[in-house]
C-alpha positions as CSV (number, residue, x, y, z in Angstrom):
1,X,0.0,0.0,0.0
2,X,0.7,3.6,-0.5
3,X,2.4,5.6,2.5
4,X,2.8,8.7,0.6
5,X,4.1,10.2,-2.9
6,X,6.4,13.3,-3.0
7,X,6.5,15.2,-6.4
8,X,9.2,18.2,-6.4
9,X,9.6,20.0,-9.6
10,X,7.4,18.0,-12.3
11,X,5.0,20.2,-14.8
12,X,3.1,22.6,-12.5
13,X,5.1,21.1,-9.1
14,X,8.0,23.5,-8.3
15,X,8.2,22.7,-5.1
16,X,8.7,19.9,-3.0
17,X,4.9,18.0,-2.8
18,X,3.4,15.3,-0.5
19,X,0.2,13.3,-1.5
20,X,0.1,11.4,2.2
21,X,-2.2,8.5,2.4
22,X,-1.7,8.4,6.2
23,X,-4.5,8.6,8.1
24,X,-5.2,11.4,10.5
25,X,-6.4,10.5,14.3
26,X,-10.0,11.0,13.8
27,X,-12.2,8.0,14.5
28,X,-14.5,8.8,12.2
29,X,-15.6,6.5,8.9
30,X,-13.3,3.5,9.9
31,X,-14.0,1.6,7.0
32,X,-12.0,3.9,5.0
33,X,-8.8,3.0,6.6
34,X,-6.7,-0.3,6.5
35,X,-4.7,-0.7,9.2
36,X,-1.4,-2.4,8.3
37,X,1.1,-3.9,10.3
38,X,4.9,-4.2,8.8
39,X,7.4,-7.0,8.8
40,X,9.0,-4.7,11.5
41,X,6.2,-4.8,13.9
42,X,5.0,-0.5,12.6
43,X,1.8,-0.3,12.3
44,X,-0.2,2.2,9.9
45,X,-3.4,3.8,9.7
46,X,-3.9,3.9,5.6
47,X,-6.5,6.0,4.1
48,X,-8.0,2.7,0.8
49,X,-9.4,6.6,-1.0
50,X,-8.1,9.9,-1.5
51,X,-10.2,12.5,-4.0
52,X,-8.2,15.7,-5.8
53,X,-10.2,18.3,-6.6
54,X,-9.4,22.1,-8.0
55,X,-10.0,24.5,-10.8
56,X,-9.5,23.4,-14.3
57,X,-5.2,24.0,-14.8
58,X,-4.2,24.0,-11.3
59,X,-2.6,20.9,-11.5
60,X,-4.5,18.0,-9.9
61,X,-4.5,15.8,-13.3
62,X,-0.1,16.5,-12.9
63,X,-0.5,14.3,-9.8
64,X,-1.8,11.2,-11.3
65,X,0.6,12.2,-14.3
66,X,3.5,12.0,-11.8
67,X,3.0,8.5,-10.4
68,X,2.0,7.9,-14.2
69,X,5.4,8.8,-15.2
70,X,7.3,7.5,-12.4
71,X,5.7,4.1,-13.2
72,X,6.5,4.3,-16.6
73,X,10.6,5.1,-15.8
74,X,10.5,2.1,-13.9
75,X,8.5,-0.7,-16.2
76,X,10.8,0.7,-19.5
77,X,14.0,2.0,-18.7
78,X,15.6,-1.3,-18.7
79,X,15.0,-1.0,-22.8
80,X,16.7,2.6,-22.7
81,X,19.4,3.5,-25.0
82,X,22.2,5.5,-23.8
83,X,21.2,8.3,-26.0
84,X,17.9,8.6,-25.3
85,X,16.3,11.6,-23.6
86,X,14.3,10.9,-20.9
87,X,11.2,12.8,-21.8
88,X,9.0,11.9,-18.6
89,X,11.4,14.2,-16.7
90,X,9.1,17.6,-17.0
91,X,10.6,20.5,-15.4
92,X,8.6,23.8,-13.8
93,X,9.6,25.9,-16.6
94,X,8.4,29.0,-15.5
95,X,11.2,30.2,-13.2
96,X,15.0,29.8,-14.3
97,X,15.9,28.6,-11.0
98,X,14.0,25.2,-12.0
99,X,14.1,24.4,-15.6
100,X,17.6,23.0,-15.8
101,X,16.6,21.1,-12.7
102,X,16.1,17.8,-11.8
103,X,12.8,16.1,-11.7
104,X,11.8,14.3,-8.3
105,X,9.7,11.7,-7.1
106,X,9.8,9.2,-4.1
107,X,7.0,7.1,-2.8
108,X,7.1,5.2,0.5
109,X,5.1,2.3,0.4
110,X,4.6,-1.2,1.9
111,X,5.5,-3.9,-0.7
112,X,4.1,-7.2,-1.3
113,X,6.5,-8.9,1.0
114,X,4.9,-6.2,4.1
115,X,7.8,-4.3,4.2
116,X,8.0,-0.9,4.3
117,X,10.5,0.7,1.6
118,X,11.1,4.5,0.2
119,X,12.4,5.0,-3.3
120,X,13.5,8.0,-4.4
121,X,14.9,9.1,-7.9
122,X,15.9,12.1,-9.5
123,X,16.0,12.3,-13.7
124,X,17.1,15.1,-15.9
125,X,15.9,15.0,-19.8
126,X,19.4,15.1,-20.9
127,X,21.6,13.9,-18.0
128,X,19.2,10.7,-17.3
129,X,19.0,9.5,-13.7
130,X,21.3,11.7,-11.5
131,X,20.5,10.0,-8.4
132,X,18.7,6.6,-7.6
133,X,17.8,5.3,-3.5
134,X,16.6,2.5,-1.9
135,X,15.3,2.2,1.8
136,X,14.1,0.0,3.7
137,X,12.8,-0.1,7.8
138,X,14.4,-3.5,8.8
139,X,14.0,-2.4,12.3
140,X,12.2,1.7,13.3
141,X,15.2,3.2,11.6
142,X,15.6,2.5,7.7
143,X,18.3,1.6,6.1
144,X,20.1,1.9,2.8
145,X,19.9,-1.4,0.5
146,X,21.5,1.1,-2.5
147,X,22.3,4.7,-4.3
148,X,23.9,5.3,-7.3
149,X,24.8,9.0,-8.8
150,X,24.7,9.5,-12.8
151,X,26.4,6.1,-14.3
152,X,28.3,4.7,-10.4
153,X,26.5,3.1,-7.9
154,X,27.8,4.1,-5.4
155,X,26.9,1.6,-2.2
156,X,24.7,-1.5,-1.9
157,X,23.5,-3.5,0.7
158,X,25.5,-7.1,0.4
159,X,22.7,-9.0,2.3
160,X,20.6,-7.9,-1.0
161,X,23.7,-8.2,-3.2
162,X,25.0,-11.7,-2.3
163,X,26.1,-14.1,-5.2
164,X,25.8,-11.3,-7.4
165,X,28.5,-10.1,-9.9
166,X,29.6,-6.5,-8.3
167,X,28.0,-3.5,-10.9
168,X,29.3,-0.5,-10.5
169,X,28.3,1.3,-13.5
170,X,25.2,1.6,-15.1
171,X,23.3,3.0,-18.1
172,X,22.9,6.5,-17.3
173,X,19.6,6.6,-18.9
174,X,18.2,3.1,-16.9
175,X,17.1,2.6,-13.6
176,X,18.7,0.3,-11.5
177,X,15.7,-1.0,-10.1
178,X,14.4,-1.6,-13.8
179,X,17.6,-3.0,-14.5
180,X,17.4,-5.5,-11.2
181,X,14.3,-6.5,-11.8
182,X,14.7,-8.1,-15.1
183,X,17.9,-9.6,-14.4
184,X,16.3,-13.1,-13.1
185,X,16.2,-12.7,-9.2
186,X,13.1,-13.0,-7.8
187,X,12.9,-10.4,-4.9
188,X,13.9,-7.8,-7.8
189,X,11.4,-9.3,-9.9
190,X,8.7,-8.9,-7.3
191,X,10.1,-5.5,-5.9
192,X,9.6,-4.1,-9.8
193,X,6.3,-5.8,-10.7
194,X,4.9,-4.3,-7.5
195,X,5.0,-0.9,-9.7
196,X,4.3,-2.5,-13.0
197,X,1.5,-4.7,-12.6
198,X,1.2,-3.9,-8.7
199,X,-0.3,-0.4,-9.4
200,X,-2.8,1.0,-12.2
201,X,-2.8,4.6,-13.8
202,X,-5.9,5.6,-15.9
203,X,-6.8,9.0,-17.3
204,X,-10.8,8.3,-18.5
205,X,-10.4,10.8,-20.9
206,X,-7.4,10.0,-22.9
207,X,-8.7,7.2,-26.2
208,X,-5.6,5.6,-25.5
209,X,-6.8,4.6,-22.0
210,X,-10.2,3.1,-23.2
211,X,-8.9,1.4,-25.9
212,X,-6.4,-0.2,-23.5
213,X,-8.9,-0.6,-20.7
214,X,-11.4,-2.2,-23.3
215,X,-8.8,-4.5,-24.8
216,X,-8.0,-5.4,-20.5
217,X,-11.5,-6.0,-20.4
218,X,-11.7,-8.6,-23.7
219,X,-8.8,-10.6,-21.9
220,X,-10.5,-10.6,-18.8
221,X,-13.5,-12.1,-20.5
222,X,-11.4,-14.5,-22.9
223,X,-9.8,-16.2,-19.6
224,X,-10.7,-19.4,-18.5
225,X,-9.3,-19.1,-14.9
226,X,-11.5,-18.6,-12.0
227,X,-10.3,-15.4,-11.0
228,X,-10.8,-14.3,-14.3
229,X,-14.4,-15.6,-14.3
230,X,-15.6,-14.1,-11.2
231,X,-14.0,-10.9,-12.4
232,X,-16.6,-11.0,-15.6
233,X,-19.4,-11.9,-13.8
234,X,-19.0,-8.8,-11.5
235,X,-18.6,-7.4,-14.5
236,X,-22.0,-8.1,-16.2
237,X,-23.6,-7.8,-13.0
238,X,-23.4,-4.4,-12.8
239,X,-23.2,-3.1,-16.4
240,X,-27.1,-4.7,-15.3
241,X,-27.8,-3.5,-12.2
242,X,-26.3,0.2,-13.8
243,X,-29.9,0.9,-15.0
244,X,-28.9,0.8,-18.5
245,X,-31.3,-1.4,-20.2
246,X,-28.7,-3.7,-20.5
247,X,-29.7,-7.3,-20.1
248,X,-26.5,-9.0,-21.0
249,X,-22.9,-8.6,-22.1
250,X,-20.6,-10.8,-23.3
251,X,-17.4,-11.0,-25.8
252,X,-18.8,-12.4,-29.7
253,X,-15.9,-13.4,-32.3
254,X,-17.0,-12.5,-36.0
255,X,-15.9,-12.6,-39.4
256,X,-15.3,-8.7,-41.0
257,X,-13.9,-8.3,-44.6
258,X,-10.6,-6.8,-45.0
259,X,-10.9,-3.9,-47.6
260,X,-8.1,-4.3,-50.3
261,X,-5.9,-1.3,-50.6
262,X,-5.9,-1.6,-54.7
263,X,-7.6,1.7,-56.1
264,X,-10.0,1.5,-59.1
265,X,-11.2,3.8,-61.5
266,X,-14.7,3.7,-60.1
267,X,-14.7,4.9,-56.7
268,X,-18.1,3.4,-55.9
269,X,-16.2,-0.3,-56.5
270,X,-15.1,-1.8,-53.0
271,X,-12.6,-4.9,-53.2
272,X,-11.6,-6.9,-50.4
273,X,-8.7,-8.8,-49.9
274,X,-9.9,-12.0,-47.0
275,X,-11.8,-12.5,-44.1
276,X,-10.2,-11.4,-40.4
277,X,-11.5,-12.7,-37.4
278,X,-12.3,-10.0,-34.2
279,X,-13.7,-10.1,-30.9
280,X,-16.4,-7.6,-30.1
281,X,-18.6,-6.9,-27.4
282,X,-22.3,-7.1,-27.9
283,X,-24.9,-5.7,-25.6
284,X,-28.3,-7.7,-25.1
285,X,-31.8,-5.8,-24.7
286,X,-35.2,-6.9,-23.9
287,X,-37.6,-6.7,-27.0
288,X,-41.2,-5.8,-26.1
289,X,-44.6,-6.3,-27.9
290,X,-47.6,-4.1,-26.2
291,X,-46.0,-4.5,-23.4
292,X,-44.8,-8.3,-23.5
293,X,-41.9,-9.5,-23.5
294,X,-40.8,-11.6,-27.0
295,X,-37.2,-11.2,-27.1
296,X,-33.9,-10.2,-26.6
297,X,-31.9,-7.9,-29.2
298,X,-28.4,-7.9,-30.0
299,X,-26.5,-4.7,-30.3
300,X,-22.6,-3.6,-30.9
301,X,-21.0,-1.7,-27.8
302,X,-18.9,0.3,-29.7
303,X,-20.7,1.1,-32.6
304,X,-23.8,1.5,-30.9
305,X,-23.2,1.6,-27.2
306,X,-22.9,5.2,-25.4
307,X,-19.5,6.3,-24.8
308,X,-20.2,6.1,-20.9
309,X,-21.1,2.8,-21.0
310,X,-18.4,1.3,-23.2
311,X,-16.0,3.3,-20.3
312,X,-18.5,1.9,-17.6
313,X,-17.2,-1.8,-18.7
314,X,-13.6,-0.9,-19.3
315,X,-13.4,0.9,-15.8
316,X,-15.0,-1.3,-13.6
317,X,-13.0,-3.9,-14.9
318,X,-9.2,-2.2,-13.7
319,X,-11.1,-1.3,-10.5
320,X,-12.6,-5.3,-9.7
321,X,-9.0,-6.1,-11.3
322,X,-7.5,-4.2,-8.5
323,X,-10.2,-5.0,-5.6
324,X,-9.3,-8.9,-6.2
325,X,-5.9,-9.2,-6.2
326,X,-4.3,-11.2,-3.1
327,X,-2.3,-8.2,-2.4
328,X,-4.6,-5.0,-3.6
329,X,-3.6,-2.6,-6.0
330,X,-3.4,0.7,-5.8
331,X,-5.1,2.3,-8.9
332,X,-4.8,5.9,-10.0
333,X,-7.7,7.5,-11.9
334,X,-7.8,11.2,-13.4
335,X,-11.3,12.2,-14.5
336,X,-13.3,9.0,-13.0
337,X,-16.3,10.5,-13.8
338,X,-15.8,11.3,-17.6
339,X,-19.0,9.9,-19.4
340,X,-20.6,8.0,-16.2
341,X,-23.3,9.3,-14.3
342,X,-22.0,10.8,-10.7
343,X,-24.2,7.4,-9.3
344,X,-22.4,5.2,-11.0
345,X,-19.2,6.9,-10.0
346,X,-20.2,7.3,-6.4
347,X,-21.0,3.3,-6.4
348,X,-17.4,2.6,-7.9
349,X,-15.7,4.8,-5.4
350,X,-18.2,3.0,-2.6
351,X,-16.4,-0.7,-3.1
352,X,-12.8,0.6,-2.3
353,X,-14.1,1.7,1.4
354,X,-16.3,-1.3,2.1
355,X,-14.5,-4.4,3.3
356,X,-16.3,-6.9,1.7
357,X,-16.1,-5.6,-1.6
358,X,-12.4,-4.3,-0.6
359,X,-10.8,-7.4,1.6
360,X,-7.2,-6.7,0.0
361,X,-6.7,-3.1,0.6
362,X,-6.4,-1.6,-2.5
363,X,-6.3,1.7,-2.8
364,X,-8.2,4.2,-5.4
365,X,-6.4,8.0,-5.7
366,X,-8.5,10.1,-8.1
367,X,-9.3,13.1,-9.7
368,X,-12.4,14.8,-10.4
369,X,-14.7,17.7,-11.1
370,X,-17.7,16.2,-9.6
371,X,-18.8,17.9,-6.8
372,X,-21.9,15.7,-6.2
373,X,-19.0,12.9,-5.0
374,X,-18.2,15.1,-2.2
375,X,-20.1,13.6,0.2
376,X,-19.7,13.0,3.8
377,X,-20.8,10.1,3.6
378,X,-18.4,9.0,1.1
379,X,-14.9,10.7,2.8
380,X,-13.2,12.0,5.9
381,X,-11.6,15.4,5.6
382,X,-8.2,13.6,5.2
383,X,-9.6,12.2,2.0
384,X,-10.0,15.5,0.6
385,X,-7.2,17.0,-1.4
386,X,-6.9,20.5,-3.1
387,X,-4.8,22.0,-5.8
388,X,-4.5,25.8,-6.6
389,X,-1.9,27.5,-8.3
390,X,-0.2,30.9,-7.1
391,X,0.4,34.0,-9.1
392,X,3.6,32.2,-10.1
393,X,2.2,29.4,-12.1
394,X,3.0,26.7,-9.3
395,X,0.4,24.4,-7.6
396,X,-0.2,23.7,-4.2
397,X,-1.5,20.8,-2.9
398,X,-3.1,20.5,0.4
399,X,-5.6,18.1,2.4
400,X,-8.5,19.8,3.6
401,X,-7.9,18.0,7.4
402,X,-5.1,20.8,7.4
403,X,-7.4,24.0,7.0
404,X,-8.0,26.4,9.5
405,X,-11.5,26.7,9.3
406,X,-13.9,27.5,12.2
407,X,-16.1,24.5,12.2
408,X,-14.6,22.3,9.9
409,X,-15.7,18.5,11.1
410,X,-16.3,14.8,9.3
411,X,-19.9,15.8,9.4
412,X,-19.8,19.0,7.3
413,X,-21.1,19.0,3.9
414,X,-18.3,19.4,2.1
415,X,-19.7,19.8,-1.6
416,X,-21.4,23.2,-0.1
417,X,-17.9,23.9,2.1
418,X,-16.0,23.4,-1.3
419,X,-18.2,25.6,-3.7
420,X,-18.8,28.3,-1.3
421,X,-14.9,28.8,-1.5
422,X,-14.1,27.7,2.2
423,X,-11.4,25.4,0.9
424,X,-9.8,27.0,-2.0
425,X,-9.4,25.5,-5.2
426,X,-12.7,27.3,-7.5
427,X,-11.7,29.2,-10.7
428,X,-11.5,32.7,-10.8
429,X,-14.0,33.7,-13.5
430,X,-14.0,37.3,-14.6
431,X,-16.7,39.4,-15.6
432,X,-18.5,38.9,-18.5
433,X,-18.6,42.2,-19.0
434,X,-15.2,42.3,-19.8
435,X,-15.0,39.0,-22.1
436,X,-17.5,40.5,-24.0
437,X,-16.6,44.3,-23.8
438,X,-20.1,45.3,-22.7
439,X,-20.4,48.9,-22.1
440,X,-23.3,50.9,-20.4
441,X,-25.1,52.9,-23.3
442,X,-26.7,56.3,-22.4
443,X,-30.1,57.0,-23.0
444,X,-32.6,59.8,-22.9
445,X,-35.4,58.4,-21.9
């Protein structure tokens, strides 16, 4: 699980930032906290939801972007060439002080194996990774298991080292971790996968995110292991219960010509070269006759699905994906509620912080617009994030459990706290008077 992510100087981030998933001492909505216990004997109080809200540019969708890119360096940069740029490393570039600087990010987190670890890098576009750490908390203190600088390494741990043929260069453009984990060991293995597949990034908006979270969805449904099964059938279950008018779902292979790419004269003519074969998912709907019932109709999602309910499938499937692994997984979700109904989206955010649904302790960090989501009955004022920017360009983030405002409780309603302006984080809309260049006119009469 996540501890807590620290951006410093990424897109609108210039200065150092914490996301904290640590739970604050109130007592209040315990089903929205896991409490952990590490190999070490340190227990934690883990928020399982956190929600980022703010004006449009202030910089929440930069956070998921962070972790997004961080998670990338770390799957990929064992492939890296030695003259590649590193192009996730996205400097503030609106003060000289930071554009030339290195881009930050550490996350503390408990692993897979239950303990806790902190790594830390820090990347430059053209210099690659200037500095890479490892921690661990063997005991309360942590302790170093490695750190390299540019291309040395320059320290390692030998009880994680043992066996193992001494490196002490590197790639400049590679992590070591990335490097590690694909070398054959197992912990490495593990201690990498727990960022590649342990931990999901989605943004709802992007087609590059639908497509893939569709494409997730067909294997999920092609699968004949149990897991996978159950998965689906949650899956179907409530693209019904979703009020819809869906009566079924499921994955149908058909035949589709392939159109040849010779040109004739005649434009009208159409030649195809074969047949191809392609899974598609069809939609079922009750046919009626005055009233009765004589049938059941079959329709294409994606040619004539809506777009929130082709995303409805695709989504719910990372988030069950994430809610039934052994070991939880952390998923990371900008714009949830593009094209689904703020129900729908309250329903989805409801299974991370009930422990049946949620036995594993995943976690769900998203952003949103929806205002109609925050409820007190859905978070704790710990759950609540906020980004604004300053007159500089750079965004703050800040939880709203660390306001100063007279009367602020668990039991407030916080969509009416947040839009009245008592948290910060509303757009600052100027007259219309002056986007228009209205001007009084003078009459007589």
């Amino acid at each position: 699980m996540i501890v807590d992510f620290t951006i410093k100087n990424f897109r609108s981030f210039k200065e150092e930032t914490v996301l904290s998933l640590e739970a604050s001492g109130s007592k209040g909505k315990s089903d929205n906290i896991a409490e952990i216990e590490t190999k070490n004997g340190k227990k934690f109080r883990l928020l399982k939801t956190a929600v980022i809200y703010g004006a449009n540019a202030s910089g929440k969708s930069n956070v998921i972007r962070a972790y997004w890119s961080f998670r990338q360096l770390i799957a990929t940069s064992f492939r890296f060439d030695v003259n590649d740029e590193l192009v996730l490393a996205e400097p503030f570039e609106l003060s000289p002080e930071t554009e030339n600087e290195p881009t930050k990010f550490t996350l503390n987190f408990i692993a897979w194996d239950k303990q806790q670890y902190i790594y830390s890098i820090a990347i430059s576009k053209i210099e690659g990774i200037i500095e890479e750490t490892l921690k661990f908390y063997p005991e309360k203190t942590q302790k170093l298991i490695y750190r390299r600088r540019g291309r040395k390494v320059l320290s390692k741990n030998p009880d994680f080292f043992k066996g193992k043929n001494e490196v002490e260069s590197i790639n400049p453009k590679r992590l070591f971790l990335s490097e590690l984990g694909n070398n054959g060991d197992l912990f490495w293995e593990e201690l990498r996968n727990y960022f590649v597949v342990g931990s999901s990034v989605l943004n709802s908006t992007s087609y590059t995110m639908v497509y893939r979270t569709s494409e997730n969805a067909k294997r999920i449904f092609e699968s004949n292991d149990a897991d996978a099964i159950a998965i689906k059938n949650k899956v179907i279950k409530l693209v019904q219960l979703s009020d819809l008018g869906i009566k079924g779902l499921e994955l149908v292979e058909e035949e589709q010509a392939i159109k040849s790419d010779i040109n004739t004269l005649n434009e009208q003519d159409e030649t195809y070269s074969g047949i191809r074969k392609q899974k598609r998912f069809k939609t079922y709907h009750n046919v009626y006759d005055n009233k009765n019932l004589i049938g059941k109709k079959q329709f294409d999602l994606i040619k004539q699905g809506s777009s929130g309910t082709f995303a409805l499938v695709g989504l719910s499937t990372e988030i069950l994906i994430s809610l039934s692994l052994p070991q939880g997984r952390p998923i990371w979700i900008d714009e949830i509620d593009n094209s689904l109904h703020p129900y729908l989206c309250r329903f989805l955010i409801s299974l991370f912080n009930h422990p049946k649904s949620n036995p594993n302790n995943a976690q769900l960090i998203f952003a949103t617009h929806e205002t109609t989501l925050l409820d007190r009955n859905n978070f704790r004022k710990d759950q609540i994030w906020i980004t604004s920017k300053d007159k500089f360009g750079s965004t703050k983030l800040y939880s709203v459990y660390d306001l100063d405002v007279e009367g602020l409780r668990d039991d407030i309603p916080f969509d009416k706290w947040y839009m009245s302006g008592k948290f910060g984080g509303l757009p600052k809309i100027k007259e219309l008077d002056f986007i228009f260049d209205r001007q009084e006119i003078n009459t007589n009469g």
